[in-house]
N, C-alpha and C positions, 0 to 999 in steps of 0.2 A: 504494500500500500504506500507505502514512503516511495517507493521510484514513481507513484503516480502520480502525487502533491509536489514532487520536486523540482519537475517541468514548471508548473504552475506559479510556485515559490519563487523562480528565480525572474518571473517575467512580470511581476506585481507593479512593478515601475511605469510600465508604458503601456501601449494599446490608445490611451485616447480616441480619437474618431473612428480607430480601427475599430475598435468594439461595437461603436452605435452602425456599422459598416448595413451589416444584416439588415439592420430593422429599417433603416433609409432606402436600402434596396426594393425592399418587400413593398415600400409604402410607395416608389414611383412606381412597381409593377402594378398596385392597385389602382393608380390614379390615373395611368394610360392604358389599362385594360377594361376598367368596370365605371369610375366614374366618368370620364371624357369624354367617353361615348354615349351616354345616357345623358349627361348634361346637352350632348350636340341633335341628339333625338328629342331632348324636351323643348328646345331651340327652335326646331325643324317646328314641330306641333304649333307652339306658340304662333308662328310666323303664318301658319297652316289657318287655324281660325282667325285671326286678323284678317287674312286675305278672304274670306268668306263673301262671297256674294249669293245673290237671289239667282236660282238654275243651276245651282253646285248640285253635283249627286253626290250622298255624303252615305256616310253608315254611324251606326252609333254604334257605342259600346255590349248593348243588347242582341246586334245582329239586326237590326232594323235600318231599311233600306230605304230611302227617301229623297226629295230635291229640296232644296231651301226654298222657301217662299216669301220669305220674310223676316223679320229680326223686330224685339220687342223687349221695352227696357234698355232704352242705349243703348243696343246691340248686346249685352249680354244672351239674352234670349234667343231663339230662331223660331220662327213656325216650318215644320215637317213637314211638307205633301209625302202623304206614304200613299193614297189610291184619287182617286178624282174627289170623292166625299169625305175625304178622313186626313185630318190634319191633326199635327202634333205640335204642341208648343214644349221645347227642349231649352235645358241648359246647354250652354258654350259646352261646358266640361264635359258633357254625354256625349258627344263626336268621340268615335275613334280616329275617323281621317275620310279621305276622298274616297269612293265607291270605286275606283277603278285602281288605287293605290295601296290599298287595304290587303295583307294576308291572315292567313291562319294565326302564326306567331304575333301580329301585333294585338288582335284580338285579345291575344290567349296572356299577352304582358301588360294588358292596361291595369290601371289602380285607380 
């Protein structure tokens, strides 16, 4: 057990930056693998319903397919044509994205 603390023992001195080396590493691989990219897709959204106009075909997050018809409450709002006689009035935030732009996976990662 002594030849195994003695490596150790003799190196108590230094290491500084070298030591926090690991956790720095770890922490840009998270930040250009998981969050950059989800920042850049909540980007993309954002920019997505700003640009919203009347005649978009959109989807929400329910799976419910629709054209914009209208917008209510400072835009916050939108009314849905989902058939000739059936309109929906939605939150901004219940858009998943555009009906032709839309997959499986984004569906399946909204919040």
């Amino acid at each position: 057990m002594d030849i195994l603390f003695a490596g150790a023992q003799s190196g108590q001195g230094g290491g500084g930056i070298f030591t926090f080396m690991p956790f720095i590493l770890i922490m840009a691989i998270l930040y250009f693998f998981m969050i950059r990219p989800q920042t850049k897709k909540q980007k993309e959204k954002e920019k997505m319903l700003s640009d919203l106009k009347k005649g978009d075909k959109i989807i929400t997050m329910g799976g419910i397919f629709g054209t914009v018809s209208g917008f209510k409450n400072s835009g916050r709002s939108i009314i849905l044509k989902v058939d000739k006689n059936t309109n929906l009035t939605l939150n901004k935030t219940a858009i998943s994205g555009l009906a032709a732009k839309v997959g499986d996976a984004d569906m399946e990662t909204q919040s």
